[in-house]
C-alpha positions in Angstrom: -107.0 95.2 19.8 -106.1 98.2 21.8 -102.5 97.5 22.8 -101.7 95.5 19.3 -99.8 93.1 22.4 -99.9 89.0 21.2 -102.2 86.8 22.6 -102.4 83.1 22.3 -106.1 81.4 23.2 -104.3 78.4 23.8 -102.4 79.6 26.3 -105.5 80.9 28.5 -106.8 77.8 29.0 -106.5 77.6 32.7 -109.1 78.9 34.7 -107.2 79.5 38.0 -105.2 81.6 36.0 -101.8 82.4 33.2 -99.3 81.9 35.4 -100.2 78.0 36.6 -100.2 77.1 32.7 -97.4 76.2 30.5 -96.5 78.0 27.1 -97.8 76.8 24.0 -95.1 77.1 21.0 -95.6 76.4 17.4 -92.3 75.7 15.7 -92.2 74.3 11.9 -89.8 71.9 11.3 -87.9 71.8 7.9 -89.5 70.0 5.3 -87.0 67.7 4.4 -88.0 64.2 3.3 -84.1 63.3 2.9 -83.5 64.1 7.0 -86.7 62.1 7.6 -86.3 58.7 5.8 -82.3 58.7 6.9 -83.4 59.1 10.8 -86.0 56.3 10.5 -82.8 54.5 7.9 -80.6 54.8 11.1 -83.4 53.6 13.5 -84.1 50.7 11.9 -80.3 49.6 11.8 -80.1 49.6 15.3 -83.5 48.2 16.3 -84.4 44.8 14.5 -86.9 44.2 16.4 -88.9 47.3 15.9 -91.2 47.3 12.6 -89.8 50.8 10.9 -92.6 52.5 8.9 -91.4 56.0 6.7 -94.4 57.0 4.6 -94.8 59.9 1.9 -97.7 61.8 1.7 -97.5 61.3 -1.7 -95.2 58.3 -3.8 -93.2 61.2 -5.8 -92.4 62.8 -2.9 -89.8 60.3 -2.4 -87.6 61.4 -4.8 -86.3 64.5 -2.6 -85.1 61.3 -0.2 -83.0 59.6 -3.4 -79.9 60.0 -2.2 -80.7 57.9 0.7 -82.5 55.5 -1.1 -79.8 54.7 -3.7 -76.9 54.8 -1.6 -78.4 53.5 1.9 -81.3 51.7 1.7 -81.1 49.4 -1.8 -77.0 48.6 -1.5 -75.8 49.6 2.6 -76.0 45.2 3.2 -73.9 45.3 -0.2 -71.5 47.7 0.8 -71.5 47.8 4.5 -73.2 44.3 5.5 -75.6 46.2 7.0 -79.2 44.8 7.0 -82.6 46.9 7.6 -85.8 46.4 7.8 -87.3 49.8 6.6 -90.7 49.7 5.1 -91.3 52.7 2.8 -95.3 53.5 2.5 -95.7 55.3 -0.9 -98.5 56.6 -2.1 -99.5 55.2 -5.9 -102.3 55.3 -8.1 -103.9 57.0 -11.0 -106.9 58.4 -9.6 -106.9 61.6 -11.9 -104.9 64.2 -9.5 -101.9 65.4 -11.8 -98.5 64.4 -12.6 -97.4 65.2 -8.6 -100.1 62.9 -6.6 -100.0 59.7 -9.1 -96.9 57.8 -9.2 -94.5 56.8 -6.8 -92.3 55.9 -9.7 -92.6 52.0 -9.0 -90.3 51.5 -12.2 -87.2 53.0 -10.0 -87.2 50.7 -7.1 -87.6 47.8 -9.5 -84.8 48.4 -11.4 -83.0 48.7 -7.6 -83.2 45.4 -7.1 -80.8 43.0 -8.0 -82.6 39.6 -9.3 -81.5 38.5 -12.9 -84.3 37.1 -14.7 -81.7 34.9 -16.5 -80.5 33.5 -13.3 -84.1 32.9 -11.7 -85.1 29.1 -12.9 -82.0 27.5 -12.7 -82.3 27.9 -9.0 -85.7 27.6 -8.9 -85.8 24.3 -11.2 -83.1 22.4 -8.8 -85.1 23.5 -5.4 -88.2 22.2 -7.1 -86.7 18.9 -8.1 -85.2 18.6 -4.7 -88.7 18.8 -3.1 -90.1 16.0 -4.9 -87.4 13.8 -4.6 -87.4 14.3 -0.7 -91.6 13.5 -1.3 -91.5 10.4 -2.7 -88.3 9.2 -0.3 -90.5 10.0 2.9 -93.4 9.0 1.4 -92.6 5.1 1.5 -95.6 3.7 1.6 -96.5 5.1 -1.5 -100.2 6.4 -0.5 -99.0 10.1 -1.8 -99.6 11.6 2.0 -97.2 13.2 4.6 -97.1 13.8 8.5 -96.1 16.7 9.6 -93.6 15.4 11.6 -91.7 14.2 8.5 -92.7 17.8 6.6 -90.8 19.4 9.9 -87.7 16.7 8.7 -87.9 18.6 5.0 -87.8 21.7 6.7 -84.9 21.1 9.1 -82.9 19.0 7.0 -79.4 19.5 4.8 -82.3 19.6 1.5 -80.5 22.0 -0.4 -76.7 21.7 0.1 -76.3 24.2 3.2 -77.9 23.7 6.7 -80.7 25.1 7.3 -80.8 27.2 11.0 -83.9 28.8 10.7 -87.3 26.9 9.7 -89.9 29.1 11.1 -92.7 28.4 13.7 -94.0 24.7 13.5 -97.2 26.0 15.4 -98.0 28.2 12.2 -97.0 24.6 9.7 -99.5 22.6 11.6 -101.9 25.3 11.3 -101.4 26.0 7.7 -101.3 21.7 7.0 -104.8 22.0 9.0 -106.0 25.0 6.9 -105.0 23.9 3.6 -104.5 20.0 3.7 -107.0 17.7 1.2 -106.3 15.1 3.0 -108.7 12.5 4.2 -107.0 12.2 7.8 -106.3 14.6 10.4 -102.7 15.8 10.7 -101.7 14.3 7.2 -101.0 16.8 4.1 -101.4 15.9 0.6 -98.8 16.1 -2.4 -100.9 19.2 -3.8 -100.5 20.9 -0.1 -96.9 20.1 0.1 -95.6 21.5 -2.5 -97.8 24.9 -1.7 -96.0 24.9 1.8 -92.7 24.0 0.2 -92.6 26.7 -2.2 -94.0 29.6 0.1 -90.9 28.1 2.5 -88.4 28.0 -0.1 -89.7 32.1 -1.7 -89.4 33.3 2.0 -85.4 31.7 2.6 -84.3 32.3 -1.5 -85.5 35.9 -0.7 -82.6 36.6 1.6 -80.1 36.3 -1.3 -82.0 39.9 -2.8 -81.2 43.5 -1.8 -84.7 44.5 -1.2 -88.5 44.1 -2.4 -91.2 45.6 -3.8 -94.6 45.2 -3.7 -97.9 46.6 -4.8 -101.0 45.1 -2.6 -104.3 44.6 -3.4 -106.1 43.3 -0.2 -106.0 44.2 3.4 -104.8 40.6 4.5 -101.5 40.5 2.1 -101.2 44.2 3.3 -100.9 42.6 7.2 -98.8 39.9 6.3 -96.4 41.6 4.0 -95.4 43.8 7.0 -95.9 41.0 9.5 -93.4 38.9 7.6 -90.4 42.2 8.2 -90.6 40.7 11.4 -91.1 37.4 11.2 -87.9 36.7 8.2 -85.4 35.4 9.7 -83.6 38.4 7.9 -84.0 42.0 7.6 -84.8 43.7 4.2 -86.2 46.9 2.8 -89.6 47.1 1.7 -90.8 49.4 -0.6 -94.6 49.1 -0.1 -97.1 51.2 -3.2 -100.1 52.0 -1.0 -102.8 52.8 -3.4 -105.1 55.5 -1.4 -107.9 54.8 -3.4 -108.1 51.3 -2.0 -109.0 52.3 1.7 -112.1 53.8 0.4 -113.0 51.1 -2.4 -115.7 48.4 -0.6 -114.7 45.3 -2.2 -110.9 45.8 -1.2 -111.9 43.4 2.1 -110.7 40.2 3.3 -112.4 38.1 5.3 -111.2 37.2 9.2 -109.7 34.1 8.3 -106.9 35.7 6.2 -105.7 37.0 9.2 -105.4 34.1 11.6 -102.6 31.5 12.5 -101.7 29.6 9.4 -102.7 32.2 6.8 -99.7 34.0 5.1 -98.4 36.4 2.1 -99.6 35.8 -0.9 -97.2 36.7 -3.8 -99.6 35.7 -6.9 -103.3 36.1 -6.5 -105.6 34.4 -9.6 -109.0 34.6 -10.0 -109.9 31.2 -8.0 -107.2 31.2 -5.2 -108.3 31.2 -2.1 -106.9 34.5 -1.1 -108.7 36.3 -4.0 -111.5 38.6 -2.2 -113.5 39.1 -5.5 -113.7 35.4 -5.9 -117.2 35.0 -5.1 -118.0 37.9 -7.9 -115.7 35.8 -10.2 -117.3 32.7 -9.6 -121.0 34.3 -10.8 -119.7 34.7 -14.4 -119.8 31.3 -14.7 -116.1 31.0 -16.2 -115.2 29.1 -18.7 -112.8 25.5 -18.3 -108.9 26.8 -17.6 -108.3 25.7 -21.4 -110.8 27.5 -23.2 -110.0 31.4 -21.3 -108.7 33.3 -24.5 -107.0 35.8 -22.6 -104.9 37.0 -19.5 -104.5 40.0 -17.7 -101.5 40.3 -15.5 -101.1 43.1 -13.6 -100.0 44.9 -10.2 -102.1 47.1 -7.8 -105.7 49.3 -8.1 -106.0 48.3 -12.0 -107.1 44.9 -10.7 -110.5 45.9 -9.3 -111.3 48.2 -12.5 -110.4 45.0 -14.6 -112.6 42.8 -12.6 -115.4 45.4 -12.7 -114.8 46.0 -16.4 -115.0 42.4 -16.6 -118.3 41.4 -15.1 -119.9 44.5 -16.9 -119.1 42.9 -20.1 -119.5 39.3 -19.2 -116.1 38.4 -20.0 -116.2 35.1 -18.3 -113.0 33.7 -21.2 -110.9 36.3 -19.5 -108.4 35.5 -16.4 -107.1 38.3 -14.0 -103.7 37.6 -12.6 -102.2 39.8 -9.8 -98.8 40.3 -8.8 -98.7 41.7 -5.1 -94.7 41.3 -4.7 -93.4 42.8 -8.1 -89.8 42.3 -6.8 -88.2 39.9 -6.4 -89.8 38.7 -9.0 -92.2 35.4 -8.3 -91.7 33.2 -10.6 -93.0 29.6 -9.0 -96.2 31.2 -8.3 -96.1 33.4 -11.5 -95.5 30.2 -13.3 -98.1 28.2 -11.9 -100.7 30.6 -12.1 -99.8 31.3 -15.9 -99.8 27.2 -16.7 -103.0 27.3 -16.1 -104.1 28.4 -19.1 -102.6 26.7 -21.8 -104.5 28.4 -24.6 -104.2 32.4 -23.7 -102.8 35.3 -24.9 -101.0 36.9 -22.1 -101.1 40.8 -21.4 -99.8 43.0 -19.2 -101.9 45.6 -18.2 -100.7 48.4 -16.1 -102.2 52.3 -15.5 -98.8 54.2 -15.6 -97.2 55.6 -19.2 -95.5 52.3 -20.8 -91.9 53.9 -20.4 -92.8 53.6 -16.4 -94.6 51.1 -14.1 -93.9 47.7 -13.8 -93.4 46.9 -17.6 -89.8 47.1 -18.1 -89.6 45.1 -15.6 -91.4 42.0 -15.6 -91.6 41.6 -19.6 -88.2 39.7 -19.6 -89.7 37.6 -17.2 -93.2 36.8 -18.4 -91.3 36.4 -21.5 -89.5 33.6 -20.0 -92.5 31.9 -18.4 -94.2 31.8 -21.6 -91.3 30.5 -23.5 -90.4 28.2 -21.0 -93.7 26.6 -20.9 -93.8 25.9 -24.4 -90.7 24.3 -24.4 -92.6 22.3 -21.9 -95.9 21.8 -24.7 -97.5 23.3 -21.8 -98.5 26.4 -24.7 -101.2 26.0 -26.8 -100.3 26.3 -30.9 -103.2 29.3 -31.8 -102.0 31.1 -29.0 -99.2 34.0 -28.9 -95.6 33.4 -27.3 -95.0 37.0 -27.1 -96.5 38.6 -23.7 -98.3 42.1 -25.0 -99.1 45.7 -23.4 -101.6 47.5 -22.5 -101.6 50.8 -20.8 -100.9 54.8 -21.3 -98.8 55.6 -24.1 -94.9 56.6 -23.6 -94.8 60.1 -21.8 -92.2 62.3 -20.1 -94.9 63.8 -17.2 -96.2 60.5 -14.9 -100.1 61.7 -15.7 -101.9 64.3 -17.1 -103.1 67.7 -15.0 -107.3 67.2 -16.6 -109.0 64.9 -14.8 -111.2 64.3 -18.3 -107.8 62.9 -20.3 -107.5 61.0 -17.3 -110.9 59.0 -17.6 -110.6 59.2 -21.0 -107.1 57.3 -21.1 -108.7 54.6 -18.5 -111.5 54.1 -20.4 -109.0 53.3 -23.5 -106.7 51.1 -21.9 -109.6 49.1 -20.3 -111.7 48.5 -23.4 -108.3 47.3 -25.2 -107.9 45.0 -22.4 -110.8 43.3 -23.4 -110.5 43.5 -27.2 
């Protein structure tokens, strides 16, 4: 104060003395997400091994990084046969803090990818019919049970017209066939458990074709195994990851320990009575109504789901089924499918927090669209029941969300009680 010379505390640290301590320097770095995301872009190219995490501190901050986004990340394997495993952590979810710190604009990465919902059950429908047909041929006595020795001749076989190299760890099929097998002797799995292991085997290889995904979690297990599995693919692909912020605060958004061990896995649809729904137990004390008497279904992606179930259980509303998709992209259409079938007699509804001109909307009402329809070409649709998949949500807007926290609850309120309507 007397010589106006610097001084820096940190650097008087050292009590034998300044000279025996090094300098302490502050420098701020430019504030460039763009330099950022294409460094760990570059990384990731070169390291396959390495799991390659970029995260915004907020979603929207992204968009300063779109130049690397649209020209690297979604088409560099199109354009340069380049494959990375990149994970992009961005923030999303309307939790009432403005237009800024709400939206990673999920509807921008979904229209990145490059499934055709017109495409998607031709495909699926000759895989599926392949899977049977192989059932009942190994299955020669007829008793409607597998070994997993022949299941490992399924996976390893020439099932689907090209050879398959890659069939994943047999440790982790015996566990999941232990873990998920109804059948009455050990080491045998059941039609029901087949086909659950065939499908999650046939989503992780038909993935490969797509440019990238794009997923919005709900529980912490599916947010393990959705970054264990960028790893664990035979393949590298970009993951675009909404991270909801409100969720590591929320209590029920737990899972137990069992949802982590050897034979668990990702979990692309979550209904209310699967096994890796964490607010099954809650469900279950509503005392639901039979699958063909539920008048209504929510489908949706991320946060919404928890203020659904709680809106739900406040009102009783045990004719109402909660569907959530945790991988948005590429889209799932076996599980969606399934999950959907179940419930012959229901209106189904998308229900989504962002303005309906955003989100996951444009998006996946082709494809509910198509489920429905293809299910009543099936007669798997009830006749008092609508065909057409609805919306509900904020209205159109050009801003993602509104600066007053007050319109904010207000607009949640609304879309919630016309959920339940």
């Amino acid at each position: 104060q007397t010589t106006a010379a610097k001084y820096v505390p940190l650097e008087h640290l050292s009590t034998d003395g300044y000279k025996e301590q090094a300098n302490f320097d502050v420098c701020n770095s430019s504030l460039s997400e763009e330099a950022a995301l294409g460094f760990e872009y570059g990384y990731s190219l070169e390291n396959e091994n390495a799991l390659v995490i970029w995260e915004a501190q907020f979603g929207d901050f992204a968009n300063n990084a779109q130049v690397c986004i649209d020209n690297f990340i979604a088409g560099g394997e199109d354009k340069w046969k380049c494959q990375s495993g990149l994970v992009l952590l961005l923030p999303h979810g309307y939790e009432g803090q403005g237009p800024e710190h709400s939206s990673a604009r999920l509807e921008r990465y979904l229209q990145l990818v490059n499934d055709d919902p017109d495409d998607v059950f031709s495909g699926h429908s000759k895989n599926s019919e392949s899977m049977m047909k192989m059932f009942k041929k190994l299955d020669r006595d007829g008793d409607g049970y597998l070994s997993l020795e022949e299941i490992y001749t399924i996976l390893s076989g020439d099932i689907f017209g090209e050879n398959i190299d890659h069939i994943g760890d047999v440790a982790e099929l015996q566990a999941v066939s232990m873990r998920y097998s109804s059948a009455e002797k050990d080491g045998m799995i059941f039609y029901s458990d087949y086909i659950s292991i065939m499908l999650q085997w046939l989503a992780r290889n038909e993935e490969a074709k797509y440019n990238m995904s794009v997923c919005n979690v709900t529980t912490p297990a599916n947010y393990f195994h959705v970054l264990r599995r960028q790893i664990h693919r035979p393949y590298a692909k970009p993951l675009v990851l909404m991270s909801p912020k409100y969720l590591l605060h929320h209590s029920p958004a737990v899972s137990s320990s069992e949802d982590f061990e050897l034979g668990s896995h990702f979990h692309r649809v979550i209904d209310d009575k699967s096994k890796a729904n964490n607010l099954r137990e809650s469900y279950l004390k509503l005392n639901p109504v039979p699958y063909d008497q539920v008048r209504k279904v929510l489908v949706c992606s991320g946060k919404i789901a928890y203020s659904l179930h709680h809106t739900r259980r406040s009102k009783k509303a045990n004719d109402v089924a909660i569907i959530r998709l945790e991988q948005i992209a590429p889209f799932p259409t076996a599980e969606a499918m399934d999950a959907i079938s179940k419930y012959p007699n229901a209106n189904i509804v998308w229900v989504q927090e962002e303005p309906k001109n955003m989100g996951g909307w444009g998006y996946v009402q082709t494809r509910l669209g198509n489920i429905v329809e293809r299910l009543r070409q099936r007669g798997l649709r009830g006749k008092e029941c609508s065909n057409m998949v609805k919306y509900v949500g904020r209205h159109s807007s050009a801003a993602t969300a509104t600066g007053s926290f007050r319109e904010h609850s207000n607009q949640l309120a609304a879309l919630l009680k016309k959920a339940f309507e």
